[in-house]
C-alpha positions in Angstrom: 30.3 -101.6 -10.3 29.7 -97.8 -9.6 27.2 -98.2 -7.3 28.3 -100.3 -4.3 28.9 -99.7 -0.7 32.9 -98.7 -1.0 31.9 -94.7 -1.2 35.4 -93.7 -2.2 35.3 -96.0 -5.2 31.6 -94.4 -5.6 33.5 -91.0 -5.3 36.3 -91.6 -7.4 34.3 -93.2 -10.3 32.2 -89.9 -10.2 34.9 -87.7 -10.0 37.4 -89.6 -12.7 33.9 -90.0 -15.3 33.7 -86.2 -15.1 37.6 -85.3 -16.1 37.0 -88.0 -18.5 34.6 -86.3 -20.6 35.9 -82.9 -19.5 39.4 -83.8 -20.7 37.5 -85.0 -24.2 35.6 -81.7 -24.7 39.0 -80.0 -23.9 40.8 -82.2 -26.8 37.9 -81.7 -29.4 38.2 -77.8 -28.7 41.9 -77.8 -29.1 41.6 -80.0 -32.5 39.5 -77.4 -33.6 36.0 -78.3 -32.9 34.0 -74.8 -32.5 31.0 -77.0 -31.2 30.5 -79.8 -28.5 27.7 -80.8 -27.8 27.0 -84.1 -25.2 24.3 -86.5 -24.4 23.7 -89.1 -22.0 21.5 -91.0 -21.0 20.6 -92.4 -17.2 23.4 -91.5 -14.7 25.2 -90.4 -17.6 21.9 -87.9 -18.3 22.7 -86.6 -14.5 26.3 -86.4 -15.9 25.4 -84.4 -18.7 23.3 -82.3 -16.6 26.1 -81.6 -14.5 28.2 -80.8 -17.4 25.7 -78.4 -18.6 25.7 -76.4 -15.7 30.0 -76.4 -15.5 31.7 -77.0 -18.7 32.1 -73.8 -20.1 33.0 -75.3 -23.6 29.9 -77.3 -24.0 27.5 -76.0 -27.1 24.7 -78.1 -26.7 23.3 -81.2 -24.1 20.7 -83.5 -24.4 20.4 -85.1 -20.3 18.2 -87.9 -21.5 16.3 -89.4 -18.5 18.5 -88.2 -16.2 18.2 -88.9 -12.0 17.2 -85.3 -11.0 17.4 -85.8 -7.7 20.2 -87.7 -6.5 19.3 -88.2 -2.8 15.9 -89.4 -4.0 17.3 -92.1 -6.3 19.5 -93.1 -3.1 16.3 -93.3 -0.8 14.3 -94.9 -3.4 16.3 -97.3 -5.4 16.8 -100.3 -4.3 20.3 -101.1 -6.1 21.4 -98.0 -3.9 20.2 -99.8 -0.5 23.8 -100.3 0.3 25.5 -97.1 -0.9 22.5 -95.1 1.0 23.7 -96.7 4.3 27.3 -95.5 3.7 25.9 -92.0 2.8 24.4 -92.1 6.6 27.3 -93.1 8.4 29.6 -90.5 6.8 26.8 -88.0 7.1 27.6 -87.0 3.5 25.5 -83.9 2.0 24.3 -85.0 -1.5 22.1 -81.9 -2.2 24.9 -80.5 -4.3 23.9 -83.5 -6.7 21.0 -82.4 -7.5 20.2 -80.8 -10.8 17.6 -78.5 -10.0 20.4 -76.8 -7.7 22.4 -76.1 -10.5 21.9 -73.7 -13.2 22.8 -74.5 -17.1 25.4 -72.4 -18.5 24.2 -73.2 -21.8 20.8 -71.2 -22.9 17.8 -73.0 -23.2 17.3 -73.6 -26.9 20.8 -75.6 -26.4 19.3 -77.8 -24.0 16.9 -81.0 -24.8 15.5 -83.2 -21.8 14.2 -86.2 -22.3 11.5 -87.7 -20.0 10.4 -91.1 -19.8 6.4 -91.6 -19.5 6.7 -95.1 -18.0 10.7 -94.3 -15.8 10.4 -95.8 -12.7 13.7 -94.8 -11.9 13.9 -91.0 -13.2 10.1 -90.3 -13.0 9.1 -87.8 -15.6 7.9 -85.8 -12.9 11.7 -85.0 -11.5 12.5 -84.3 -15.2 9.7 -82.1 -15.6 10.7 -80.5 -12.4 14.4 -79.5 -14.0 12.7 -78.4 -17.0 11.0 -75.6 -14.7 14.1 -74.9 -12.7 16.4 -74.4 -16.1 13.7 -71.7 -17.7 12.0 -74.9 -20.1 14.4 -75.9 -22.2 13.1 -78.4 -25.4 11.4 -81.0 -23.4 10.3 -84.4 -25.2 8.1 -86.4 -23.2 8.3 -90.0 -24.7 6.2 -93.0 -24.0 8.9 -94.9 -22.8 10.8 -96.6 -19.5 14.1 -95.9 -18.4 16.0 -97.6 -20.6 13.6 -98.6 -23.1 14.1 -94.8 -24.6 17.6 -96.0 -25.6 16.5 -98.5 -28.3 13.6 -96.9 -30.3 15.5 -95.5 -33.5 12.6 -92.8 -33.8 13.7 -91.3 -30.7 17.4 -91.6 -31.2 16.7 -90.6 -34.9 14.9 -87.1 -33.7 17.9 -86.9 -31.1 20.7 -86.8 -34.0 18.5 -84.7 -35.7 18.3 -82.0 -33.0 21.9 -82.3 -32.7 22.5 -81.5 -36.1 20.4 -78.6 -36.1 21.2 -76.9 -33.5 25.4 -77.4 -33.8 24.5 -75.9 -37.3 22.9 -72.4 -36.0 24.3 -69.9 -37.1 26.9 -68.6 -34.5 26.0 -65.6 -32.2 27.8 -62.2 -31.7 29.4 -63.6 -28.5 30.7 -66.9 -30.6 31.9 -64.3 -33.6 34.0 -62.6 -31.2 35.1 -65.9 -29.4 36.7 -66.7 -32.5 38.0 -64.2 -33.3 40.3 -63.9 -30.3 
C-alpha cells in the first residue's frame, strides 16, 4: 500500500519507484537505446512529470492524468486522510512535489499531457494548469475519468502513435553531436 499513514514507507516507496525507473532508463541507454521515452499514468503520471523535469536521458514523456498538485491530492483525497495527518505532525513541506514548480528538461513538442474531462482525482483544471507552467506542451483533453482513460484503446492507440512519431524525429544538432562523443 503506498499510501498509508507509516510516512517513511510513503517516503521510501517514492524514493526507491524513482531509482527504479531511473536505473531502467540508465540500462536502456547503456544497451544502446539513443531514445527513452516514459509514460505513466495517475501517480505514476506525477512520476513521469517528475522525471521529465530531472532525468537528463529522457527523450520523450507522456504524464497522463497526473496529480499536479501534490498537497492538494493530500487535502482533498480521502484515501490520503491518514497520510495527510502524518504530513502535519512532521511538519513536512510537500511544495517541492508539485509539478508546476518544476520545469521540464525536455522541450515541449516531447511532452504530451493528458487530461481527464470527468478526473475527480487530477482535475483537468490542475493538468491544464502544468500545461501553462511547462510553455503548452501537446495537451489532449479526453472525455474521460481518472482511470477510465487507461482502457479506451483509441486513446492508448493515439498514445503509441505519438510515441512512435516523435522517438522517430529526426535527431537535432545537439543529439548529432551527443553521439558523436
Amino acid at each position: 500500500d503506498f499510501i498509508c499513514d507509516d510516512l517513511g514507507l510513503v517516503l521510501n516507496s517514492a524514493r526507491q519507484s524513482i531509482a527504479d525507473v531511473r536505473s531502467l532508463v540508465r540500462w536502456l541507454h547503456q544497451q544502446g537505446c539513443p531514445r527513452i521515452g516514459l509514460f505513466g499514468l495517475s501517480f505514476g503520471g506525477w512520476l513521469t512529470g517528475l522525471l521529465a523535469c530531472h532525468e537528463p536521458l529522457l527523450f520523450c514523456a507522456i504524464p497522463g492524468t497526473p496529480i499536479v498538485h501534490m498537497d492538494r491530492g493530500l487535502r482533498e483525497l480521502v484515501f490520503c486522510h491518514l497520510l495527510k495527518q502524518k504530513l502535519e505532525q512532521h511538519r513536512l513541506d510537500v511544495s517541492q512535489f508539485d509539478l508546476t514548480a518544476q520545469k521540464p528538461l525536455l522541450a515541449p513538442e516531447h511532452i504530451l499531457l493528458l487530461a481527464s474531462q470527468y478526473d475527480l482525482f487530477a482535475p483537468a483544471a490542475s493538468v491544464e494548469a502544468l500545461w501553462h507552467q511547462w510553455n503548452q506542451p501537446e495537451i489532449w483533453r479526453v472525455p474521460h475519468g481518472h482511470i477510465s482513460v487507461l482502457f479506451s484503446t483509441n486513446v492508448m492507440g493515439r498514445v503509441c502513435d505519438w510515441t512512435v512519431k516523435t522517438l522517430s524525429k529526426s535527431p537535432t544538432a545537439t543529439e548529432q553531436t551527443a553521439a558523436r562523443k
